[in-house]
ROMI-276751 format. One record per residue (C-alpha): residue in three letters; z, y, x. Coordinates in steps of 0.1 Angstrom, whole numbers, plus 5000, padded with zeros to 4 digits. Example, Ala and Ser with C-alpha at 12.3 -4.5 7.8 and 13.67 -1.06 7.14 Angstrom:
ala507849555123
ser507149895137
***
This chain:
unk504149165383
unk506449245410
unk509949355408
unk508949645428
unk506449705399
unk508449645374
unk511149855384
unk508150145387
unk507050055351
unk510850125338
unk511250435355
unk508250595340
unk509450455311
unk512550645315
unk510850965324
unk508750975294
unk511650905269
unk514351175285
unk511351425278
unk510951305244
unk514651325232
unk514551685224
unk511451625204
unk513051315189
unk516451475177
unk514751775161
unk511851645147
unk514651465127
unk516451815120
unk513251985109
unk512351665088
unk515951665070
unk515452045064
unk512551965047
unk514251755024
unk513351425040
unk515451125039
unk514150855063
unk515850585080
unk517350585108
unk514550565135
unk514450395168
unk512050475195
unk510250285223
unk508150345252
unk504850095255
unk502350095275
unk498649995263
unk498449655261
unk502049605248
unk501149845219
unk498049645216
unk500349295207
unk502349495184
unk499449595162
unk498249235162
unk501649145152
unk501749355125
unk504949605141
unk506949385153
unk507849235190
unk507948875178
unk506048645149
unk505248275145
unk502448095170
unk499048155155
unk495848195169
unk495148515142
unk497848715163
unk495548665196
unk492048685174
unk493749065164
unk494649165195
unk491049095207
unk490049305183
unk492749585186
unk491349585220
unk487749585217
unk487849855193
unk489750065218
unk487550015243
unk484350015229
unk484650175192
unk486450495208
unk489750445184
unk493050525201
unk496350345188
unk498850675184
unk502150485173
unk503150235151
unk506150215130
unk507749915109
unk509549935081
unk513149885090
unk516349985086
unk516550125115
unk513050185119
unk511350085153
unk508550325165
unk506250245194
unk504850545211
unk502250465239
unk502850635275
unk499750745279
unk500050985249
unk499951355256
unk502851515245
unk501651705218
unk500251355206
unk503551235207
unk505051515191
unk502851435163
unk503451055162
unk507151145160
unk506651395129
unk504351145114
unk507050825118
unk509951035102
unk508151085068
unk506750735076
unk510450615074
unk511350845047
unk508650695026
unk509950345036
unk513450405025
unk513050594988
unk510050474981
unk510850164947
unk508149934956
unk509149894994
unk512649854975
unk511449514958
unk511749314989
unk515749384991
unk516549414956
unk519549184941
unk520449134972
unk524449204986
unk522949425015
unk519649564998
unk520249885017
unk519549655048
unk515749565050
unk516349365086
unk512649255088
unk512849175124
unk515348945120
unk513548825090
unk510448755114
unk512348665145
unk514348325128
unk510648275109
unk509148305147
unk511848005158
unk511847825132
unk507647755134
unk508247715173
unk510847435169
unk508147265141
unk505847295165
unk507847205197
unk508746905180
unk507446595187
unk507346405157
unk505346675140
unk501746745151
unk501047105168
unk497547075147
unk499247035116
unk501847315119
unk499147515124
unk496347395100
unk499447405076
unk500247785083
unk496147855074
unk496447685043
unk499547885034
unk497648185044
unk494848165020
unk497048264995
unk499448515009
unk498048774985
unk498048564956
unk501748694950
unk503048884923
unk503649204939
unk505249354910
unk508449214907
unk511449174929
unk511148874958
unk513148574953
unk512948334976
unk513248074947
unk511348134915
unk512547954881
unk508547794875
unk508147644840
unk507047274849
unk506847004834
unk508546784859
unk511946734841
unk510446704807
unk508246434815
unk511046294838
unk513546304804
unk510546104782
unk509945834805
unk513545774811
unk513645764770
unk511045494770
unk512745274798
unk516245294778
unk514345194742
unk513744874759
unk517444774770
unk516744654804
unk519144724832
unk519044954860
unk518044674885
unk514944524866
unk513844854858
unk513844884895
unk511944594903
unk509744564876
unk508444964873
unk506845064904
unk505845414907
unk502445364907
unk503245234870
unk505445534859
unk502745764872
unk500045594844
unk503245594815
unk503146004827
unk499345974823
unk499545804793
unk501646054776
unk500646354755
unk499046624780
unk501746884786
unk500347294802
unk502447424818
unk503047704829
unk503147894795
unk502048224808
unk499848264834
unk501548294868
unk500548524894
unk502648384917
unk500148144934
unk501948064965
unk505448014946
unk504047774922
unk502147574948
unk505447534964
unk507947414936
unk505147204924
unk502247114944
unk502046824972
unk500546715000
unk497246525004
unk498146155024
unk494746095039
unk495645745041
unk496745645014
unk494245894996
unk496746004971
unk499046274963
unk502546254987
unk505646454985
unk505446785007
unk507646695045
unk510646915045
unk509147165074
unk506047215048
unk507747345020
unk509847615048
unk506647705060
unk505547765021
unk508548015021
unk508448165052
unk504948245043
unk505748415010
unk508348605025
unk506348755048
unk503848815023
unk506448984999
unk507949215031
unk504349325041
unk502849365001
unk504849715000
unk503049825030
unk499549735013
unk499949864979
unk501250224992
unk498650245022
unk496850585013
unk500350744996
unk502150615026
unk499250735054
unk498851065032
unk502451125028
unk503251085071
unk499951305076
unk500751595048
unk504751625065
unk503451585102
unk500951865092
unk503852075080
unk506052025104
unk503352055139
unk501552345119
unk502552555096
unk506052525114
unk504852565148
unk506152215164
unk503452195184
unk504252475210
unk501452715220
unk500152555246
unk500052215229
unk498152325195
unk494552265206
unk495651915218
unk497151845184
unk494351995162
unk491851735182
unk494351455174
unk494651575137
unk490951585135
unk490551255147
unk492951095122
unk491651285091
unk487451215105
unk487650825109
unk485050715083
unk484950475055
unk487750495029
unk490050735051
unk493850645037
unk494950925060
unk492451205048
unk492151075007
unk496151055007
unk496451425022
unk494151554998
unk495851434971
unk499851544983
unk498451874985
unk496851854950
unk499851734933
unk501752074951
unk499152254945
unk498652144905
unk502352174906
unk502852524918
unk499652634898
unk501652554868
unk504752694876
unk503253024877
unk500952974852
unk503652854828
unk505853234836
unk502653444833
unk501753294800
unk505453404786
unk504653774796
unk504253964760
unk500354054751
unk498953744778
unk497753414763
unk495753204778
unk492853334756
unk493153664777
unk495153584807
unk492353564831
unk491253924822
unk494254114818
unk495853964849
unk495454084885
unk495753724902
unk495153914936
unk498354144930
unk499753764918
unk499053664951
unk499953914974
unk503853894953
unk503953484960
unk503553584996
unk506853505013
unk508953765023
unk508153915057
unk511753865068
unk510953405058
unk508253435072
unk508453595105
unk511953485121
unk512653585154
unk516453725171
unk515054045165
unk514453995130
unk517753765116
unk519454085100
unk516454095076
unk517353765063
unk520453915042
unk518154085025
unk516553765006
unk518353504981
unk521153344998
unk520352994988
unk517153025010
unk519053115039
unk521752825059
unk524153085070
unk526052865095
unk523052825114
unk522353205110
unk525753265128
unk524753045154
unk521353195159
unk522853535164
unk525753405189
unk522553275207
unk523752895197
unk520252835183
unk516752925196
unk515153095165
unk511953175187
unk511552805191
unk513252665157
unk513152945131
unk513752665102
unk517052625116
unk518652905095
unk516752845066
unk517852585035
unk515352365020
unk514452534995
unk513852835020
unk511252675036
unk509752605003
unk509352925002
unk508352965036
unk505352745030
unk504452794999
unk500852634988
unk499252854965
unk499153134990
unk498152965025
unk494353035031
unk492452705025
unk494652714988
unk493953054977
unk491252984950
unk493352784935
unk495452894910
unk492553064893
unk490452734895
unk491852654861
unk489852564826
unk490252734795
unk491252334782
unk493952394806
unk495452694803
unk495252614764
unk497352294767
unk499752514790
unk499952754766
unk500752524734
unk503752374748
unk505552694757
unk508952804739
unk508853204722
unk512253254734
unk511853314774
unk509653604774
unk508953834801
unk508154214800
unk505754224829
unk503954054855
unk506554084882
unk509653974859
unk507853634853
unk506553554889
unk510253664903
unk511753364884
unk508953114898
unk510452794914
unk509052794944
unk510452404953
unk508452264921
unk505552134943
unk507451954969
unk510551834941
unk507451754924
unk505951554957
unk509451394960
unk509751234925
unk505751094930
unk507350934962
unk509950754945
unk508050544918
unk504350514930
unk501950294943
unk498350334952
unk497050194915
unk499350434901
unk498850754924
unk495150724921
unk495450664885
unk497350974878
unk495751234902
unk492351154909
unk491651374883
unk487751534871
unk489151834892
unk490051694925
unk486751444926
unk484751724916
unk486151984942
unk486151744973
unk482451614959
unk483151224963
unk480651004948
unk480150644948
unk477250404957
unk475850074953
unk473649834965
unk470349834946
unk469049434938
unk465949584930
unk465149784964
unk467649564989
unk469149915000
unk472750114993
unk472050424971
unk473850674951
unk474850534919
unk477050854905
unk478951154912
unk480551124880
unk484551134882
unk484950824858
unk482950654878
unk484050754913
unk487750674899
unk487250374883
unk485550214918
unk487950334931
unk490750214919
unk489349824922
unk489749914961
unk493249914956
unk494249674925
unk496049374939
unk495149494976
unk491549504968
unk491449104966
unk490748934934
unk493648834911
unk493848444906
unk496348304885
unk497947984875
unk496447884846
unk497247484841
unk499547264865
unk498246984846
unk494947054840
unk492946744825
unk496146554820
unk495546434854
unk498146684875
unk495046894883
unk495447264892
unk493447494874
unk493147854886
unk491348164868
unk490048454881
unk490948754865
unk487248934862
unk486949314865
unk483349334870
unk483249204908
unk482248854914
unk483948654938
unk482048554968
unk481448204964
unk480948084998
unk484448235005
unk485948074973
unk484447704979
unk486147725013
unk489947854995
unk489847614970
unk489647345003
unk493247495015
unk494447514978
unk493647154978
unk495547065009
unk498747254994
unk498447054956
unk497446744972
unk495146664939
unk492146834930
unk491847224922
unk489847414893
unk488547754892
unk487147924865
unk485348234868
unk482548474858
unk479548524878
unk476548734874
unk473148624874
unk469648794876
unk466348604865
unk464048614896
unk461048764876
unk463249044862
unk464049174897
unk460149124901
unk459949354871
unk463149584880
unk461149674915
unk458149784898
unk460049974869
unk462150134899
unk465150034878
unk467949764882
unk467849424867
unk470249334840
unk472549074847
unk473748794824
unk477548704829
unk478348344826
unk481148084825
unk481647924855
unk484247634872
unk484547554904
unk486447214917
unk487247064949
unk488146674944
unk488946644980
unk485346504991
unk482946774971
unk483047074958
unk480947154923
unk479847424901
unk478847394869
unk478447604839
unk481447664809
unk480947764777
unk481948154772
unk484448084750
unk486347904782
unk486148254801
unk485748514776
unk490148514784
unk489648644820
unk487148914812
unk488349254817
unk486149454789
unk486549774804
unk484849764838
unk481049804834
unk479549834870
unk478349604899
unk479249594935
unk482149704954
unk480749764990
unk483549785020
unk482950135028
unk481150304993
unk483650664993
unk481850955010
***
């Protein structure tokens, strides 16, 4: 590019950002108002193909050399071009954030990508399980990924740049690593040293004993007892499992206690110095990154629900910009498959909605004569309604209308902002939230009463409003309708929203509100492919079943848990692995080819045991003319790679019947099942 160029491509740069920096600062306000607390957020101007690399690099401006970054990329751009996606932003997590907005963005698209990275970077910074990867440390309020990643990005170059080391094997090395970056244990807090149970020092301590019953001195023990002798005295010795629980941390235990394969010497040899820092490196990364994958649709639906809020229902998105957000919103919320975005939205504004729904409930079920045997009859829920309406003088604000907010509860109202507003300091007609508190906007906004929520605080079973009822003190009784709904808190569904936030992940959101009600109401079903007919079909519509599938989408990233079962496997320093079985077989194609890396980062062989499903030929012949599916036979089986072969043969039941989950009772998981 020429300087001339260059200096042109700055420039524009510039342009775009000074336009942006109103945006910016109050998108932060209005976001703050609303009881956010996001990170500090910086903001950069890319163009296309620049925001293309930082989507291959997962966010950030520099990672280690890889051909997966350019094999990404490719397809970042492919999909742009020929799949019609468009890359709005994307937004690492950071303290400070960084946020990429793409120049050729409209500016109500970029008013939206702003909204949408503030809650993004609220999410990042109170969210617990993003919190993991800085816990026990001195500055855990710091997450400094980039850094993280830039002295990871270094580091590999100077392995690679060095000329002792092969290029090839630096990078053959990094694939092997990779195979198991989520075959973590995503539940507790990193460390980039794990105390492993091994059986190292034991056996260490017991051949040492032997050597010192026989008296000989240092020197002849030297001489005399080779290695390759101590290793068959290790042999020889009582078998010793280790570790004594299964560990879930794949990658850690490979690297305190596996080696590398010595293709000459055909043996097991201790891992070089730049190998084991490349183990840790990658199980860093794979720690910093397993936050992002376990809160994907609370994350997604969490920056889509606030972005809503703020370029709707508060009018962010000026007049002329609405129609040009509403197609971008669309576009988001209608990509098909499992839509994080759309399923995570849908379920925020459940939990306010549920929220709220009981709030009121909860006050009309105190007013004397109204159970919840009668309460649907002898309430007016459209009178109900029309009083949860916010207050004309909330929900209209203009500078002809600010005296009309003394009139309302003063913690609704931020009165040093109202001042302003009035002395002309603050352009109400443009940012009406500014004189209004938190919890005013709370009530500004309130679900239960917008038009697409309407039906549902009367959408409520007669199981429900009984186990409301039950749990109700006698001593907070109202006289009448209006006394109970005038002390409704109208900040329960967003505090509610905000404590969810906090503790959460996918397994447990999911979990806990995809509920009968919400499955039923937004009609998701699931479907499966049918061995007897070679086609998808529906399988059910029933909210057990669409929940449980759903949930295996999301349990340990939607990959199957493997676990350390036996470092010395065979009491031959074997590594024996199990899969934890849910139902879902592995594909074993793709676990033959693993158990090659695994093999490459143990250096002797590696086990597998699993549980596979088999069908008798003739009883699909006899499924297909029933019109029914086959039954299937679980069976036992292991998998090993010796370095030359891999084989499968059958186990007895009794060596699997351990990793069988006995609560999972259906077939397939396809990529895209969810209507």
């Amino acid at each position: 590019m020429s300087k001339r160029n260059s200096n042109a491509d700055r420039f524009r740069k510039q342009a775009i950002a000074a336009d942006l920096e109103e945006p910016v600062d109050e998108a932060r306000n209005l976001a703050e108002k609303l009881g956010l607390e996001p990170y500090p957020v910086k903001y950069w101007i890319i163009d296309y193909d620049e925001m293309n690399e930082l989507i291959a690099y997962g966010g950030f401006q520099s990672r280690y050399p890889h051909w997966r970054w350019g094999m990404q990329y490719d397809k970042q751009q492919k999909q742009g071009q020929y799949g019609g996606g468009k890359a709005f932003e994307i937004v690492n997590n950071d303290n400070p954030a960084h946020a990429f907005l793409q120049e050729s963005n409209t500016i109500a698209d970029q008013k939206a990508v702003i909204t949408h990275v503030e809650a993004h970077s609220d999410f990042f910074a109170k969210n617990e399980w993003f919190g993991l990867f800085t816990s026990g440390r001195a500055d855990d309020d710091q997450v400094n990924a980039a850094a993280m990643l830039e002295r990871h990005a270094r580091a590999i170059d100077e392995y690679m740049s060095d000329p002792e080391i092969d290029r090839a094997e630096v990078e053959k090395w990094i694939d092997n690593c990779l195979s198991l970056e989520d075959n973590i244990d995503q539940h507790q807090v990193f460390s980039r040293r794990l105390e492993i149970d091994g059986p190292r020092e034991e056996l260490d301590d017991d051949i040492a004993e032997k050597l010192d019953e026989l008296g000989l001195s240092e020197e002849i023990k030297g001489e005399v007892f080779d290695e390759e002798w101590l290793e068959k005295l290790e042999e020889a010795d009582e078998a010793v499992t280790f570790p004594e629980e299964p560990q879930k941390d794949v990658l850690s235990f490979v690297r305190e206690h596996g080696k590398q394969f010595d293709d000459e010497a055909g043996r097991a040899a201790e891992m070089e110095e730049w190998q084991r820092d490349i183990l840790d490196m990658m199980r860093a990364e794979a720690y910093y990154f397993a936050a992002q994958k376990m809160t994907k649709v609370m994350n997604e639906g969490w920056a889509a629900y606030w972005e809503s809020t703020m370029m709707t229902d508060e009018g962010f998105a000026g007049d002329d910009e609405f129609m040009n957000y509403a197609d971008h919103m669309a576009k988001v919320l209608a990509s098909g498959g499992l839509n994080p975005y759309s399923l995570g939205m849908e379920l925020w504004e459940y939990v306010e909605n549920r929220t709220n729904r009981r709030e009121v409930l909860e006050r009309l079920l105190r007013v004397e004569g109204v159970s919840w045997r009668n309460l649907m009859d002898v309430v007016d829920f459209e009178e109900v309604l029309e009083t949860l309406e916010p207050p004309e003088a909330v929900a209209t604000i203009t500078p002809e209308t600010l005296d009309r907010l003394e009139e309302v509860p003063e913690e609704w109202i931020d009165r040093e902002a109202l001042e302003a507003a009035r002395d002309g300091e603050i352009d109400v007609e443009k940012y009406p939230w500014k004189v209004l508190t938190t919890e005013g906007l709370a009530r500004r906004h309130y679900s239960l009463v917008k038009r697409q929520h309407r039906g549902f605080l009367t959408r409520v079973t007669q199981n429900d409003l009984e186990q409301i009822g039950r749990y109700l003190f006698d001593d907070a009784r109202y006289e009448s309708v209006d006394e109970a709904l005038a002390d409704v808190d109208f900040s329960a569904g967003w505090d509610r929203m905000f404590d969810i936030r906090e503790s959460h992940n996918d397994v447990t959101f999911l979990d806990e509100f995809l509920t009968t009600e919400f499955i039923t109401e937004n009609n998701y079903f699931t479907y499966e492919h049918s061995q007897a007919t070679g086609q998808f079909h529906v399988a059910s519509d029933a909210a057990e079943d669409v929940k449980k599938k759903l949930l295996l989408q999301f349990t340990n990233f939607g990959k199957p848990t493997i676990a350390v079962y036996d470092g010395n496997y065979n009491n031959a320093n074997e590594l024996l692995l199990g899969h934890q079985y849910n139902g879902v077989m592995l594909d074993l194609g793709q676990a033959r080819e693993t158990l090659k890396r695994i093999f490459e980062l143990w250096g002797r062989p590696v086990n597998l045991l699993t549980i596979v499903k088999e069908v008798d030929e003739h009883d699909i012949e006899v499924a297909k003319r029933r019109n029914r599916e086959p039954e299937p036979e679980e069976r036992g089986k292991l998998i090993r790679y010796d370095g030359d072969d891999v084989t499968i043969e059958d186990v007895p039941w009794e060596e699997v019947d351990h990793l069988s989950a006995d609560d999972v009772d259906y077939d397939t998981k396809p990529d895209e099942w969810l209507a």
